[in-house]
C-alpha positions in Angstrom: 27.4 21.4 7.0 24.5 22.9 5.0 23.3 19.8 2.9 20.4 20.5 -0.1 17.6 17.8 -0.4 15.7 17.7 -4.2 11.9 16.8 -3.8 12.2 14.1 -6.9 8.7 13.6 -8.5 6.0 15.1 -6.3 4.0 12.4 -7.3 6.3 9.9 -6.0 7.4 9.0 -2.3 10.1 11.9 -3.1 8.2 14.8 -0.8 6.9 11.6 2.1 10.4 10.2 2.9 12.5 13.6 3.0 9.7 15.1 5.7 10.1 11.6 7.4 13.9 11.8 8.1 14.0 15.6 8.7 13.2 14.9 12.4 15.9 12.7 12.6 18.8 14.1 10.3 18.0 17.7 12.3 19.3 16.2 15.7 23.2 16.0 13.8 23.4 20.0 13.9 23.1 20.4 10.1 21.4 22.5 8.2 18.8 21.0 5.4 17.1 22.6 2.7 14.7 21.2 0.2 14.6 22.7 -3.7 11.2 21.5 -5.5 7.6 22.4 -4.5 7.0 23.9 -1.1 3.3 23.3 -2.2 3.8 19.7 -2.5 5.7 19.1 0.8 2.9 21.1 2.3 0.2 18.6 1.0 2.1 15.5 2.0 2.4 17.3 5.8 -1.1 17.4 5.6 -2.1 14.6 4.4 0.2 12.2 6.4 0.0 14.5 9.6 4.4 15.0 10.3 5.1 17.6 12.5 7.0 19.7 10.1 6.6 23.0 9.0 7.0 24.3 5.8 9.4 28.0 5.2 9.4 29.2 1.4 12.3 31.2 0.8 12.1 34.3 -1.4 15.2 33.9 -3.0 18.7 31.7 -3.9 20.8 34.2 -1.6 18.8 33.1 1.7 20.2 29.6 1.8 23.8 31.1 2.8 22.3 32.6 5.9 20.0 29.5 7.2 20.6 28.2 10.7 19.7 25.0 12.3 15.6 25.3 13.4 13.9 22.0 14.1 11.1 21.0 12.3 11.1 23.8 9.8 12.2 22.7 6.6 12.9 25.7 4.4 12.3 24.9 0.6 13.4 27.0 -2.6 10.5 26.7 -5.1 11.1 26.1 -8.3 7.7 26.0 -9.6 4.0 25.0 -7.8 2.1 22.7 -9.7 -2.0 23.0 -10.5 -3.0 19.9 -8.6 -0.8 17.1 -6.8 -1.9 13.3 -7.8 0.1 10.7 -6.1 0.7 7.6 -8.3 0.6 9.3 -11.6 3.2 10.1 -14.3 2.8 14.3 -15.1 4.9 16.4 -17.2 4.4 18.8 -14.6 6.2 16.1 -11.8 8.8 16.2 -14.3 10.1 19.6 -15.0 9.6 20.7 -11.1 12.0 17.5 -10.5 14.8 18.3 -13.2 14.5 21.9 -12.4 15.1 21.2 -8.5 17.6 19.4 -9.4 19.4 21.9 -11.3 18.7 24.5 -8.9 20.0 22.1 -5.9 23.2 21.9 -8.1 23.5 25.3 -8.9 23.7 25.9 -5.2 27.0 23.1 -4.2 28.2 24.7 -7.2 28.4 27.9 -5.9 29.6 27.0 -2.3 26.0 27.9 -1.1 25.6 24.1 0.2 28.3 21.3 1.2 26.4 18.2 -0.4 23.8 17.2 -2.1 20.9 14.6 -1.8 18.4 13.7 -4.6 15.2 12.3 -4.0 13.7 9.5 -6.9 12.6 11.2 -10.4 10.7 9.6 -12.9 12.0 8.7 -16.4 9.0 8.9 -18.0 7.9 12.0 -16.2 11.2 14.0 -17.2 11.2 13.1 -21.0 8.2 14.0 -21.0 8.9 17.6 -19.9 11.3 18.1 -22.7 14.8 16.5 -20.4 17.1 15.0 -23.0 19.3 13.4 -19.4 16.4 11.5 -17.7 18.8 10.7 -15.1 20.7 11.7 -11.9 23.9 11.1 -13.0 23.9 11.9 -16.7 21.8 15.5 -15.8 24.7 15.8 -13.3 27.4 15.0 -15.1 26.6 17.1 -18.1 25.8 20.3 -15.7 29.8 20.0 -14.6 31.3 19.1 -17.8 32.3 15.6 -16.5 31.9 12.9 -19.4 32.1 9.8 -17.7 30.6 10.3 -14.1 30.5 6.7 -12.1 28.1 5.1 -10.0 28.5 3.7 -7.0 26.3 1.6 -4.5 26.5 1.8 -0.9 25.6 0.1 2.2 26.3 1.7 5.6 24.5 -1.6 7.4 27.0 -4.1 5.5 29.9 -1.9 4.6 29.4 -3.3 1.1 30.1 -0.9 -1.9 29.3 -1.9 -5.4 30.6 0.2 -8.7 29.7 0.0 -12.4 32.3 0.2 -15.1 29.6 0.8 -17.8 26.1 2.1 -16.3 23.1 2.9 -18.4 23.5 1.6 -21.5 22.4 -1.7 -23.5 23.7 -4.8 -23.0 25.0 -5.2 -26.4 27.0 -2.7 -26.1 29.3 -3.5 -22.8 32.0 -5.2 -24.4 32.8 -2.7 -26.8 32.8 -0.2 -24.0 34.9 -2.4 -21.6 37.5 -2.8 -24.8 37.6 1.0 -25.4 37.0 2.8 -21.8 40.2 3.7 -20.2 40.6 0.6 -17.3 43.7 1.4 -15.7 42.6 5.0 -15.2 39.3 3.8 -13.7 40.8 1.7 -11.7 42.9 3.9 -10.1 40.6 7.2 -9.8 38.2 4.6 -8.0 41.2 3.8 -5.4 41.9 7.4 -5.1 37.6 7.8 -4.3 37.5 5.9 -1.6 40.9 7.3 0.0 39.4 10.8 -0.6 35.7 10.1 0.5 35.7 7.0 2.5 38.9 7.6 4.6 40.6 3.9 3.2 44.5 4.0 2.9 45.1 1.5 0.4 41.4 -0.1 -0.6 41.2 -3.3 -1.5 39.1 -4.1 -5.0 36.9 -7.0 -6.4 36.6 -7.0 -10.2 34.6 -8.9 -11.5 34.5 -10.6 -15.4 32.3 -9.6 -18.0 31.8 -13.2 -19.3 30.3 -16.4 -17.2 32.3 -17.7 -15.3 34.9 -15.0 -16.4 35.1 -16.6 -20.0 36.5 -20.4 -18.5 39.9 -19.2 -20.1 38.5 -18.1 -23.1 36.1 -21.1 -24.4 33.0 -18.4 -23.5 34.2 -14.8 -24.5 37.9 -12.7 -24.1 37.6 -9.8 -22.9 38.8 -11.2 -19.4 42.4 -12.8 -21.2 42.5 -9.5 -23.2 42.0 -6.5 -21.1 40.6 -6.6 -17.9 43.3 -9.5 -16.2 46.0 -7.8 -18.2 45.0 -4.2 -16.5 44.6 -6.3 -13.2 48.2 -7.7 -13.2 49.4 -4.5 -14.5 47.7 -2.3 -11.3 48.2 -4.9 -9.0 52.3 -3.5 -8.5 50.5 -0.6 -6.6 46.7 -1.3 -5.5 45.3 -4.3 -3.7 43.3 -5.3 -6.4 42.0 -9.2 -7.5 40.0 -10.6 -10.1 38.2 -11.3 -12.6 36.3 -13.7 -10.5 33.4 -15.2 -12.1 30.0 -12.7 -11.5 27.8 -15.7 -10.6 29.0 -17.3 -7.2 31.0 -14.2 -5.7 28.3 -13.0 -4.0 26.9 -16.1 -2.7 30.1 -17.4 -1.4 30.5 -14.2 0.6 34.0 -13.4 -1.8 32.4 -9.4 -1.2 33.2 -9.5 2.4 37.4 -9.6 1.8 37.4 -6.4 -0.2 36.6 -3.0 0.3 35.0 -2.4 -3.0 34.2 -4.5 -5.7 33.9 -3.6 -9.5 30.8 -5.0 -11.8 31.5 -4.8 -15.8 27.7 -3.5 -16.7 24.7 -2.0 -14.8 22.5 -5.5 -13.4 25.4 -7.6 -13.0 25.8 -5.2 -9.5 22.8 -4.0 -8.6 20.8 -7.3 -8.8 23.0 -8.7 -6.0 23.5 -5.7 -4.5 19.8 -4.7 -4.0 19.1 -8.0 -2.6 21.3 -7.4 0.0 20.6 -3.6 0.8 17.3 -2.7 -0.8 16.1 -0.6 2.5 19.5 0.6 3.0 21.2 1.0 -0.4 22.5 4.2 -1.3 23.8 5.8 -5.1 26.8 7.8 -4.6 28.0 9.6 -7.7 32.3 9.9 -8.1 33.5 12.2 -10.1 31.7 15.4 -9.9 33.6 18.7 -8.1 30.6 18.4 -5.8 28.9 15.5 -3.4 26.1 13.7 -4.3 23.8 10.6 -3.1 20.7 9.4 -3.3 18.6 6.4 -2.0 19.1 3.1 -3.7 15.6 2.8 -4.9 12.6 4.5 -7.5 9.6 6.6 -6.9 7.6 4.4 -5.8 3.8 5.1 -7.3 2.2 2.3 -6.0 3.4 3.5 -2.1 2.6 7.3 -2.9 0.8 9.1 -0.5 0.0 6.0 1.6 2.5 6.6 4.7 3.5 3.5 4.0 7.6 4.4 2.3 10.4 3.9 4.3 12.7 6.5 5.1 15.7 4.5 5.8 17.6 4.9 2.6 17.0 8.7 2.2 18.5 9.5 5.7 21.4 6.9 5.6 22.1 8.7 2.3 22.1 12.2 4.0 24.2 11.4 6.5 26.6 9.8 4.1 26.8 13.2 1.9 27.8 15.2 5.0 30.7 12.3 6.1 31.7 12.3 2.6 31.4 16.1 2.5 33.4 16.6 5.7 36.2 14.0 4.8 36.8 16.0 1.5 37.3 19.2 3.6 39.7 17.3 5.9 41.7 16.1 3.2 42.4 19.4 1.7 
């Protein structure tokens, strides 16, 4: 598998944690290379003293013709910036990150690499440079044409795997989404995701109700009574799926560990228990696209930037899940 690795901000922990696993994700065979800065994974070398060396490559066509090579990591630049300042928000940070990412994209696209892995951007960083899509997934889905690409959380430690039905939007505006968004479809593409990528014959699914305590029949809210138990009974002739079960006490009652996957209705009601559970090891998996994609559950991290002091954990657990996924898609075609 030849597996592309985005820099995220160079002012983040981006460049630190992707030289920290290369070592490591090196010794399955693969081959890795990095789109981004080759100047900014240089300085972090240097500055934290890995045992990596750096290989610009002079153009897009070289990637097809990379072989394994231990502790080289050969980069694509994108653009080199005037200085590199750990812990600060740049415009500069922010194009080299989107444009990396495009470029990384550009090359699964093109069957030049098998997966692809995105180190943390910065929001703030990317508006600034002029990015309408300030995030992974929406920059992704609008680059393949997919409208509603779908989020999904990850731990390999656990085996737990979290999705949203709605992801970044505000909170006022769930229920309307939930009402309007296509259930049973999601539903079942989701079932046919984790046959496809994560090898399950008939996955069981968690849903989970949009209301507290999933509405208590109706006194608090009905969007449970009205569409999401409706779709449930509906689906439930030909997928294991359960719910709505109240959001506040499934996780604390350990309900996650009888399913294979379990659905949240909006973005925190997931993550929040989900990152308690898995914040070293979490990892963002994006369905939908034509091409494989993760990322590590977790941000840039300014305040840890050029300290030494990020883990790796989460960007090489999220490597090595792109090429499983990677190779399960090949195996199923």
């Amino acid at each position: 598998m030849r597996i592309v690795l985005t820099t995220g901000d160079i002012h983040g922990i981006g460049p630190e944690i992707l030289l920290k696993s290369l070592p490591k994700l090196q010794e399955t065979g693969h081959v890795f290379v990095a789109t981004g800065s080759a100047r900014a994974f240089e300085f972090y070398r240097d500055l934290l003293g890995l045992p990596v060396r750096i290989e610009p490559l002079q153009s897009i066509s070289a990637v097809g013709s990379l072989t394994p090579e231990k502790g080289v990591l050969p980069v694509l630049s994108v653009g080199e910036p005037e200085a590199i300042e750990p812990g600060t928000i740049s415009k500069t940070a922010g194009a080299i990150a989107m444009k990396a990412l495009e470029t990384a994209a550009g090359l699964c696209r093109d069957g030049l690499c098998d997966a692809l892995v995105t180190a943390p951007i910065h929001k703030e960083a990317v508006a600034r440079a002029g990015f309408s899509n300030t995030g992974h997934t929406d920059f992704l889905g609008d680059f393949f044409g997919v409208s509603s690409p779908v989020m999904l959380f990850v731990d390999p430690v656990s085996g737990l795997k979290v999705a949203l039905a709605t992801i970044h939007v505000p909170l006022s505006s769930v229920p309307g989404m939930i009402r309007s968004m296509d259930l049973n479809g999601y539903f079942t593409s989701l079932a046919g995701w984790m046959q496809q990528d994560f090898r399950f014959d008939n996955p069981s699914i968690a849903v989970l109700g949009l209301n507290p305590h999933a509405s208590d029949g109706g006194v608090m809210g009905d969007e449970e009574g009205s569409v999401i138990r409706p779709c449930i009974e509906r689906l439930s002739k030909e997928l294991k799926i359960d719910g709505p079960f109240p959001a506040d006490g499934f996780f604390g009652a350990g309900q996650q560990r009888g399913y294979d996957l379990v659905v949240a209705m909006y973005h925190d009601q997931g993550l929040l228990p989900f990152k308690v559970l898995a914040f070293d090891t979490g990892i963002n998996v994006t369905l939908g696209l034509p091409i494989v994609r993760t990322s590590p559950d977790h941000g840039t991290g300014f305040d840890k930037a050029g300290k030494g002091m990020a883990s790796e954990r989460s960007f090489y657990e999220a490597a090595l899940l792109a090429a499983d996924i990677a190779r399960n898609r090949t195996n199923n075609h």
